[in-house]
FIKOLZA-1660 file (N, C-alpha, C; in steps of 0.1 Angstrom, whole numbers, plus 5000, padded with zeros to 4 digits):
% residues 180
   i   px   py   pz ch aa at
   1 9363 2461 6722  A  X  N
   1 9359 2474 6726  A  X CA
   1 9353 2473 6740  A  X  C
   2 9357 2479 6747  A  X  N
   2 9350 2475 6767  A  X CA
   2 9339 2485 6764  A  X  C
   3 9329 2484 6778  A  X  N
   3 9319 2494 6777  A  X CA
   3 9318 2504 6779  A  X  C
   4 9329 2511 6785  A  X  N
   4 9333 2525 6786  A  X CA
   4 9338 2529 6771  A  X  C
   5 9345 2522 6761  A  X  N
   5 9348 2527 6748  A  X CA
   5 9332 2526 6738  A  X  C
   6 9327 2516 6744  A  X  N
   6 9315 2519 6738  A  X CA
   6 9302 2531 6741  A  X  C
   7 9301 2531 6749  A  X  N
   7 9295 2544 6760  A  X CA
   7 9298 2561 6752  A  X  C
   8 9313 2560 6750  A  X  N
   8 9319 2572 6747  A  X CA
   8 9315 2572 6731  A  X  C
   9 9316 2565 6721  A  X  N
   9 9311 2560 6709  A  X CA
   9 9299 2563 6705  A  X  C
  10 9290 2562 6715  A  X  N
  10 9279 2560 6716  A  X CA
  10 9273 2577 6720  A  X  C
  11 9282 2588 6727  A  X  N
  11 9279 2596 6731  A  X CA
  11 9289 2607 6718  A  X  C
  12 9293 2602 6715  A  X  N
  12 9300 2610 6703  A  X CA
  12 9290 2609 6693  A  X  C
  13 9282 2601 6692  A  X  N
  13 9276 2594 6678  A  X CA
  13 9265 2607 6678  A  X  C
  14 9254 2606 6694  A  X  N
  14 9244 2609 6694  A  X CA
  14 9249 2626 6692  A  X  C
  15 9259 2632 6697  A  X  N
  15 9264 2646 6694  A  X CA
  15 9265 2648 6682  A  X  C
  16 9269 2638 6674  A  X  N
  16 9272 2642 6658  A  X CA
  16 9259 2643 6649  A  X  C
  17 9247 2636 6656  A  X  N
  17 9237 2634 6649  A  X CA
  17 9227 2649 6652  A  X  C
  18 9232 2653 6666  A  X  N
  18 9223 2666 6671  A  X CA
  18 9232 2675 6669  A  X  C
  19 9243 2680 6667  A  X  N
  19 9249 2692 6664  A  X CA
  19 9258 2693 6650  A  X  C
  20 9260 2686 6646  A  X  N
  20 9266 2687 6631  A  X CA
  20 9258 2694 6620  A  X  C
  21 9245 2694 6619  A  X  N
  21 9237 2704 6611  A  X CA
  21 9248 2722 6620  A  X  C
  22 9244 2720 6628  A  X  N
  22 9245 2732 6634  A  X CA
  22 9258 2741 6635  A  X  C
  23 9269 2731 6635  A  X  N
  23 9284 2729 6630  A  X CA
  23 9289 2733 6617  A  X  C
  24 9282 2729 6611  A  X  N
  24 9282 2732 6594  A  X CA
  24 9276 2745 6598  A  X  C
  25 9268 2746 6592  A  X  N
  25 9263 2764 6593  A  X CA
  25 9268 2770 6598  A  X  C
  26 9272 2772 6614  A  X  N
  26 9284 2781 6619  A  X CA
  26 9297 2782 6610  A  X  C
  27 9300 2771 6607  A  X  N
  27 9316 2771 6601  A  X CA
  27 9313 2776 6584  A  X  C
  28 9304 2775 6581  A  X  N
  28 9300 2781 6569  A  X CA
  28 9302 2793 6569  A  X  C
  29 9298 2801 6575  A  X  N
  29 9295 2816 6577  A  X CA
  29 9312 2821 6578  A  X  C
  30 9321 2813 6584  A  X  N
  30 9337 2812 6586  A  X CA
  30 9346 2814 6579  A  X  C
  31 9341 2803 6571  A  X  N
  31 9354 2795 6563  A  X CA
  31 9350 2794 6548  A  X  C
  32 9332 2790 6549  A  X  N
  32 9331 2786 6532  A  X CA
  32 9332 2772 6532  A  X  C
  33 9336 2769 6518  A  X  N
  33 9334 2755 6515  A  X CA
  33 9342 2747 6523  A  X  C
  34 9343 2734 6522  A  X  N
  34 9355 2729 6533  A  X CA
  34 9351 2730 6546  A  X  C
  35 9338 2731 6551  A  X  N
  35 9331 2733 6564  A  X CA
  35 9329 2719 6570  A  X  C
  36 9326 2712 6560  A  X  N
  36 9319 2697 6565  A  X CA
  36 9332 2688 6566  A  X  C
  37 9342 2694 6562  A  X  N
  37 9353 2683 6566  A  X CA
  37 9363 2686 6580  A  X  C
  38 9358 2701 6581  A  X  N
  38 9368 2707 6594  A  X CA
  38 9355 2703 6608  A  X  C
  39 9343 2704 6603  A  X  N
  39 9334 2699 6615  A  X CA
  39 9335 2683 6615  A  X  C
  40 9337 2676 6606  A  X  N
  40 9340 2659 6608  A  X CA
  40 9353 2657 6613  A  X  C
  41 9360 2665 6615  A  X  N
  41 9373 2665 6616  A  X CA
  41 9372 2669 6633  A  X  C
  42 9364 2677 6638  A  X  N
  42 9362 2682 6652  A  X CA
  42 9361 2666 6662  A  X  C
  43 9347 2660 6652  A  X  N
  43 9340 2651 6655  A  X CA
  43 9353 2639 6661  A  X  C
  44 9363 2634 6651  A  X  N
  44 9369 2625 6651  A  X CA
  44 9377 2627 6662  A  X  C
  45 9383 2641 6664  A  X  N
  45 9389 2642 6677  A  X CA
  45 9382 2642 6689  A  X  C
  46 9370 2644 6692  A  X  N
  46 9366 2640 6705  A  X CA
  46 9362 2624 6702  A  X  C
  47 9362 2618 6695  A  X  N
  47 9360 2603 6693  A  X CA
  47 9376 2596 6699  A  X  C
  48 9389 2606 6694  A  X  N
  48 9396 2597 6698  A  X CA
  48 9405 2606 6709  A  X  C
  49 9397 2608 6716  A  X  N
  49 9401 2614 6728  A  X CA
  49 9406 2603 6736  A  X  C
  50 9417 2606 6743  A  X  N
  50 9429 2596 6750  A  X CA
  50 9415 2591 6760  A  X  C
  51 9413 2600 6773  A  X  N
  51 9400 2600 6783  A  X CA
  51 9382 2604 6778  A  X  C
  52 9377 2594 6777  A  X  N
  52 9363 2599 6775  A  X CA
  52 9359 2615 6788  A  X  C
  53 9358 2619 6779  A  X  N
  53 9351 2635 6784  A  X CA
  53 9336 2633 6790  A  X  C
  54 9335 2640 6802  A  X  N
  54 9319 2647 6799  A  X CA
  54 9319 2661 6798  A  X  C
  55 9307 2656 6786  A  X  N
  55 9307 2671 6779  A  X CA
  55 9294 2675 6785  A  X  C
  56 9296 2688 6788  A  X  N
  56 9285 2698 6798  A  X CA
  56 9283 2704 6786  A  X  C
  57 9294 2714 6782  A  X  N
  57 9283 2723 6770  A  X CA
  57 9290 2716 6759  A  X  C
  58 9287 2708 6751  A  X  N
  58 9289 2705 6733  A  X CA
  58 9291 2715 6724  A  X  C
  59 9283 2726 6723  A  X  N
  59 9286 2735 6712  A  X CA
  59 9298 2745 6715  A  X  C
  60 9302 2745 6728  A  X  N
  60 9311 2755 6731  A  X CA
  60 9327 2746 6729  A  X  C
  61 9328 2735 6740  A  X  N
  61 9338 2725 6732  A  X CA
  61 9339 2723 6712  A  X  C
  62 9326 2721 6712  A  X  N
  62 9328 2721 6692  A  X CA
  62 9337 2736 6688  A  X  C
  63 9330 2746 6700  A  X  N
  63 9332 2759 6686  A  X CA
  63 9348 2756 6692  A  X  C
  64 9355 2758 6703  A  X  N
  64 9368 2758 6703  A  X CA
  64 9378 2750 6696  A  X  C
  65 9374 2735 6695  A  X  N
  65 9379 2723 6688  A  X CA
  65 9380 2730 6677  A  X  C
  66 9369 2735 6664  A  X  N
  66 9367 2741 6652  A  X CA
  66 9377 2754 6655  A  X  C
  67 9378 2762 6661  A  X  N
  67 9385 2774 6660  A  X CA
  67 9403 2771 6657  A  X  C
  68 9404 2760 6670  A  X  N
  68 9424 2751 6670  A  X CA
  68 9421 2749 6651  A  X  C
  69 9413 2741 6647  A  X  N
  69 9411 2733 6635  A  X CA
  69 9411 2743 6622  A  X  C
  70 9405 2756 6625  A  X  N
  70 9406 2766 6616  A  X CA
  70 9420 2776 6614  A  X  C
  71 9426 2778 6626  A  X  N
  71 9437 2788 6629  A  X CA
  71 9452 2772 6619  A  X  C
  72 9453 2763 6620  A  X  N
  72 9454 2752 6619  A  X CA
  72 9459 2755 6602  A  X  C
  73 9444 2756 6591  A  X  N
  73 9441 2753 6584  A  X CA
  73 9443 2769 6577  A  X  C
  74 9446 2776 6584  A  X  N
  74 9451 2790 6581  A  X CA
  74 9465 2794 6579  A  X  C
  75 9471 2783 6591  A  X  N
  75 9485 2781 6589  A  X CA
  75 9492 2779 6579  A  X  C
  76 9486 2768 6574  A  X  N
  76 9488 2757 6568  A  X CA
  76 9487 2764 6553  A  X  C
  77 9478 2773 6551  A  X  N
  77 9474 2778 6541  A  X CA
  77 9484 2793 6538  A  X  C
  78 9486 2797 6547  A  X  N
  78 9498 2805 6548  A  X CA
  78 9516 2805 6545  A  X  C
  79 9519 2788 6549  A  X  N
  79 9530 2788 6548  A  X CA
  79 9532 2776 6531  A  X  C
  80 9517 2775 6528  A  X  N
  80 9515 2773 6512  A  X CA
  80 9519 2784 6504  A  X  C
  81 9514 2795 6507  A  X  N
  81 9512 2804 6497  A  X CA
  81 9527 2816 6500  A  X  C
  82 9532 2815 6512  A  X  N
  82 9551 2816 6510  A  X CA
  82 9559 2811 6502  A  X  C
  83 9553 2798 6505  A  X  N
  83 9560 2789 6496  A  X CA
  83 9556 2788 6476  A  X  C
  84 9550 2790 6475  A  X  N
  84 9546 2797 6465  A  X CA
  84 9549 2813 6455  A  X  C
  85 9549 2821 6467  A  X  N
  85 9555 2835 6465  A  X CA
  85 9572 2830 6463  A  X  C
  86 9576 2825 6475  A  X  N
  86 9592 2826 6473  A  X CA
  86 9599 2816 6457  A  X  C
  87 9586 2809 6454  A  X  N
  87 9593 2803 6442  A  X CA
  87 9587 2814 6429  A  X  C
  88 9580 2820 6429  A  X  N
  88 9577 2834 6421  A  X CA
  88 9587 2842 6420  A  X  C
  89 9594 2847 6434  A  X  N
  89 9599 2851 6431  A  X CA
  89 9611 2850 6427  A  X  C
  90 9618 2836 6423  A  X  N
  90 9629 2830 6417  A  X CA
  90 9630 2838 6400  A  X  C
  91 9643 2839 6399  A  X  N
  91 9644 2840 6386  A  X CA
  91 9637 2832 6375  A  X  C
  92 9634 2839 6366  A  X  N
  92 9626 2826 6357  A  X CA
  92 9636 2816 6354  A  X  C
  93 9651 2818 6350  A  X  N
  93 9654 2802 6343  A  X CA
  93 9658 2796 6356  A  X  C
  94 9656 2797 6370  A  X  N
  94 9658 2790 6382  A  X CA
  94 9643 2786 6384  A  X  C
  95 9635 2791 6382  A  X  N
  95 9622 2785 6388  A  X CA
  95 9616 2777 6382  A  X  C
  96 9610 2764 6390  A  X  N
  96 9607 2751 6381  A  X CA
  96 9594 2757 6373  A  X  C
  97 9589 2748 6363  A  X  N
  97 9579 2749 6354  A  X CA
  97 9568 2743 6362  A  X  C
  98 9558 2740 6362  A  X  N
  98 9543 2735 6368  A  X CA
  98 9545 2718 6364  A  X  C
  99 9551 2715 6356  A  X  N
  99 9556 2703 6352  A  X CA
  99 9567 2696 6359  A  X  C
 100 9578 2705 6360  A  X  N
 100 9592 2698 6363  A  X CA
 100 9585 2699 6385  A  X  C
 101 9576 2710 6387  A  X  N
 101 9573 2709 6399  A  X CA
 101 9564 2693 6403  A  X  C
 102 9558 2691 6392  A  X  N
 102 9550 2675 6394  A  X CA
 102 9557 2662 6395  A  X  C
 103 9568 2671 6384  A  X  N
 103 9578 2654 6384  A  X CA
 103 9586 2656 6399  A  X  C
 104 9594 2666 6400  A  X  N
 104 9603 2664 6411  A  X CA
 104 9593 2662 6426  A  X  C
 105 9577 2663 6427  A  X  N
 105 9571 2659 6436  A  X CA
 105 9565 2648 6438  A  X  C
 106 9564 2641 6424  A  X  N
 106 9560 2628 6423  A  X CA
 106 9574 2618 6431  A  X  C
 107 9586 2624 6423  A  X  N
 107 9600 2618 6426  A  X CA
 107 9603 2617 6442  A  X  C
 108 9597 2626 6444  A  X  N
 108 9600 2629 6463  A  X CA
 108 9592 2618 6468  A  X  C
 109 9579 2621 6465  A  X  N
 109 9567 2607 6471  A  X CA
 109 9569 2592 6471  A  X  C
 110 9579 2589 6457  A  X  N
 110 9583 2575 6454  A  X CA
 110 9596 2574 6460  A  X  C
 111 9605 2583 6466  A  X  N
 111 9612 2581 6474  A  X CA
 111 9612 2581 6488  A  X  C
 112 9604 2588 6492  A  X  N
 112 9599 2584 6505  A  X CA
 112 9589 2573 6508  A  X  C
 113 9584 2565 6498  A  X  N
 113 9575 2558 6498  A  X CA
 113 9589 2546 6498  A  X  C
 114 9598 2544 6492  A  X  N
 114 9609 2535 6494  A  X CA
 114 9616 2538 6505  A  X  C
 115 9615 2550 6509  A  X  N
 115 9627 2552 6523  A  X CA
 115 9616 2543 6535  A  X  C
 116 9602 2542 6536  A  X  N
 116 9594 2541 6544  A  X CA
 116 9596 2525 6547  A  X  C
 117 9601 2521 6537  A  X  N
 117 9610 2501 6539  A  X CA
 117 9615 2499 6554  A  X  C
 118 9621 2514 6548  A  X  N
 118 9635 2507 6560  A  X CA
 118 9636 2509 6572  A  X  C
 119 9636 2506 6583  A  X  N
 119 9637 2504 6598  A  X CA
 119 9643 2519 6604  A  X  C
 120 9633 2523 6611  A  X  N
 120 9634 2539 6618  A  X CA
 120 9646 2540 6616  A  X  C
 121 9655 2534 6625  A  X  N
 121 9674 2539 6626  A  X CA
 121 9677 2541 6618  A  X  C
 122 9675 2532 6607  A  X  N
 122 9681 2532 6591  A  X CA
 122 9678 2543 6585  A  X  C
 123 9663 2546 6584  A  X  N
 123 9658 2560 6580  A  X CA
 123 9659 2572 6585  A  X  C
 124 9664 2574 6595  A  X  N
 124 9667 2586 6602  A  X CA
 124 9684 2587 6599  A  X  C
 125 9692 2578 6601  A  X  N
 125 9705 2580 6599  A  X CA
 125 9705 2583 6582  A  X  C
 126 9697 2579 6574  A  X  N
 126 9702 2585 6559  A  X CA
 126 9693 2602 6561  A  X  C
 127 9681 2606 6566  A  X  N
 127 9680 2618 6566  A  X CA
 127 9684 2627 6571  A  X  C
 128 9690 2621 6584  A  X  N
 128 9701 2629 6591  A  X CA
 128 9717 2635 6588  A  X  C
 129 9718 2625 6581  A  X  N
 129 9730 2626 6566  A  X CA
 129 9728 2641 6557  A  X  C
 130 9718 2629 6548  A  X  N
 130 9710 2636 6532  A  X CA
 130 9707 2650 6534  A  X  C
 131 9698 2650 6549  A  X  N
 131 9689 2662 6550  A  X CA
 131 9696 2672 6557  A  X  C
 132 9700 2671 6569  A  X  N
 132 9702 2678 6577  A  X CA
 132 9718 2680 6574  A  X  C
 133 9727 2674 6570  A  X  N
 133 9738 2678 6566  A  X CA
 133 9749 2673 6578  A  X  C
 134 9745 2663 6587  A  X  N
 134 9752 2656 6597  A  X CA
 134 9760 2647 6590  A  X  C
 135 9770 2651 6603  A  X  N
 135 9786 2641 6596  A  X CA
 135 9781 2626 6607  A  X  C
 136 9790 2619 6603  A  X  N
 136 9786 2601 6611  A  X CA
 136 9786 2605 6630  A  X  C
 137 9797 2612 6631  A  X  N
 137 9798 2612 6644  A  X CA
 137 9787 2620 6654  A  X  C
 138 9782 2630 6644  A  X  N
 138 9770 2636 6650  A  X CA
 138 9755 2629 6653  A  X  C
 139 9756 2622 6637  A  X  N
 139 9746 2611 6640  A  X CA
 139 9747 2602 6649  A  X  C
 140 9758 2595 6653  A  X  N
 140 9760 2585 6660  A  X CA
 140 9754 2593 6681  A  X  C
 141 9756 2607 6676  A  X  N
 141 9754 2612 6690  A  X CA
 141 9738 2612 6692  A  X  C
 142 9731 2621 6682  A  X  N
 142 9720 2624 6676  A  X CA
 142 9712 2613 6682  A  X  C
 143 9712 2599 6674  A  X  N
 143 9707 2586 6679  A  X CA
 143 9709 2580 6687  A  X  C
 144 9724 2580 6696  A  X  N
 144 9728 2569 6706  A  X CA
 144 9733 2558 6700  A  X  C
 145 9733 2558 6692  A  X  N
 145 9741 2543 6682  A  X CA
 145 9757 2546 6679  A  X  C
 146 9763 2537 6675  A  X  N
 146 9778 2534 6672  A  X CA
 146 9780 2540 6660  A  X  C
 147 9792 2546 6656  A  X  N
 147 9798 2552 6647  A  X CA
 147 9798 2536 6634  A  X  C
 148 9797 2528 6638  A  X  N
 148 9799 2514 6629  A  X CA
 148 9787 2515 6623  A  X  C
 149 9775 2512 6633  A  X  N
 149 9761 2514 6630  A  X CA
 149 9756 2526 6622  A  X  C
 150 9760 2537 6624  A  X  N
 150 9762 2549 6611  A  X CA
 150 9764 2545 6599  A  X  C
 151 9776 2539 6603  A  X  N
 151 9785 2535 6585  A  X CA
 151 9773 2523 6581  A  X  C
 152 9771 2514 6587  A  X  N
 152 9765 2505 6581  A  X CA
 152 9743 2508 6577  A  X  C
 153 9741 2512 6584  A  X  N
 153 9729 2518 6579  A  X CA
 153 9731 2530 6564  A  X  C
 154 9739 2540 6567  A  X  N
 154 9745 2544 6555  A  X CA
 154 9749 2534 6543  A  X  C
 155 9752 2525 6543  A  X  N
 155 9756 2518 6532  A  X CA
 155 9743 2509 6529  A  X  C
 156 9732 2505 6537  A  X  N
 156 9721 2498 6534  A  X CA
 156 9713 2514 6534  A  X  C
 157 9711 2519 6534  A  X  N
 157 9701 2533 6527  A  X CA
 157 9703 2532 6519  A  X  C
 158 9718 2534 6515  A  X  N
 158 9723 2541 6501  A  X CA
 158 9722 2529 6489  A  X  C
 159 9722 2519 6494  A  X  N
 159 9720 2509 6485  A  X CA
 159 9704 2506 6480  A  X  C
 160 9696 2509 6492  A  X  N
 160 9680 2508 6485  A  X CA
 160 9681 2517 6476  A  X  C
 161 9686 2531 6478  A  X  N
 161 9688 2547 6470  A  X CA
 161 9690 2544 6451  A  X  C
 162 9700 2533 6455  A  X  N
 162 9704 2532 6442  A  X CA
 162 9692 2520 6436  A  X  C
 163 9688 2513 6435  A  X  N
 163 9680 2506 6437  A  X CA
 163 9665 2511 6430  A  X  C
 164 9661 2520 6438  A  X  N
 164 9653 2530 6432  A  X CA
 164 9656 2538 6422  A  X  C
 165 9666 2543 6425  A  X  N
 165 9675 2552 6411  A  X CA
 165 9669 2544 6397  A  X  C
 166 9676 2530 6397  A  X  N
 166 9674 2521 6386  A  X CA
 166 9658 2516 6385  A  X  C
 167 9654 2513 6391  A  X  N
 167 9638 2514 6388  A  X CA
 167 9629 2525 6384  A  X  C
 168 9634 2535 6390  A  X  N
 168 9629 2548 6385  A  X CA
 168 9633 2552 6366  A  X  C
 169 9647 2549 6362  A  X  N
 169 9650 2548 6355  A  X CA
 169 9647 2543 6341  A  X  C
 170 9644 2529 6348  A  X  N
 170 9637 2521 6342  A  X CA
 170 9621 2524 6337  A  X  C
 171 9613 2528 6345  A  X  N
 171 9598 2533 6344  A  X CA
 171 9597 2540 6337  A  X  C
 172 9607 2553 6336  A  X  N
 172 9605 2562 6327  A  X CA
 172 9604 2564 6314  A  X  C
 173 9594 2567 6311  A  X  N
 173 9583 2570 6295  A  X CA
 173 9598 2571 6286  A  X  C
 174 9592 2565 6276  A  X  N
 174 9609 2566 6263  A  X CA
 174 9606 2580 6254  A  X  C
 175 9614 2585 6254  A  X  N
 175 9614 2600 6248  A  X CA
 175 9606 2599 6234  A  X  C
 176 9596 2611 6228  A  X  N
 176 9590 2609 6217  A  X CA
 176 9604 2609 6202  A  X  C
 177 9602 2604 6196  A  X  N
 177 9610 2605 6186  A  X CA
 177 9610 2622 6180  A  X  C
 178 9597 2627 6181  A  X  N
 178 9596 2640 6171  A  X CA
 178 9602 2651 6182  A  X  C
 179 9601 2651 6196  A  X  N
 179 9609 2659 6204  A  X CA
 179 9621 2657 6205  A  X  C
 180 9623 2643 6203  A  X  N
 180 9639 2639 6207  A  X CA
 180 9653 2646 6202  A  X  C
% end
């Protein structure tokens, strides 16, 4: 760490120690619970600020940082609760159960947690496939890589894919006898 990253460290520290009481409380009055993580959250971003800053007024930089951080977390909380309406409003024998929604989310996590193996090109040419619904040649534009290089990342995706398929398969709880 040089002494300019220390300096800045060192002036972030002493802000956190004199205005974070004060942070909380404002954002209290805001938001409610969840205050002390959106003001430590302020904190970390002027810590990893690209250029150390001088800060003239601190509480006015905080309140703005907290306001991006709030509108943010508003968003975020918004396109939650769409997403929640729009699965309401699915027909009931179309709409998952609170269960089949755990499993098929747990399933997504362990699959992206295995897609995360494989080397960016690799990974983007199967989601660019999978997801997006690109044929090889589009990919091949998409990336700048060869139509060969498509095919062949495609065939090593698809082969971790299955891979996982069988392990997954494998892990899975053995059905109760009395439900069976």
């Amino acid at each position: 760490m040089s002494g300019i990253d220390r300096s800045h460290h060192y002036v972030i520290s002493r802000l956190f120690r004199t205005h974070y009481p004060w942070l909380c409380a404002r954002l209290r009055q805001h938001v409610g619970c969840g205050c002390e993580d959106i003001a430590a959250e302020a904190f970390v971003q002027l810590l990893e600020a690209p250029k150390p800053l001088a800060i003239r007024e601190p509480r006015a930089l905080l309140t703005t940082i907290t306001r991006r951080l709030i509108y943010q977390l508003w968003r975020r909380r918004d396109l939650e609760r769409q997403h929640v309406d729009h699965i309401l409003q699915m027909d009931p024998p179309l709409s998952p159960s609170p269960e089949e929604l755990a499993q098929s989310t747990q399933a997504l996590q362990s699959l992206d947690c295995t897609l995360s193996r494989l080397p960016d090109n690799v990974r983007a040419t199967f989601l660019l496939s999978r997801v997006d619904g690109l044929t090889y040649p589009q990919i091949a534009a998409e990336l700048g890589i060869s139509l060969r290089s498509v095919s062949v990342y495609m065939t090593r995706s698809e082969a971790l894919c299955i891979r996982h398929s069988a392990n997954q398969s494998l892990n899975r709880p053995l059905p109760n006898k009395r439900s069976a």
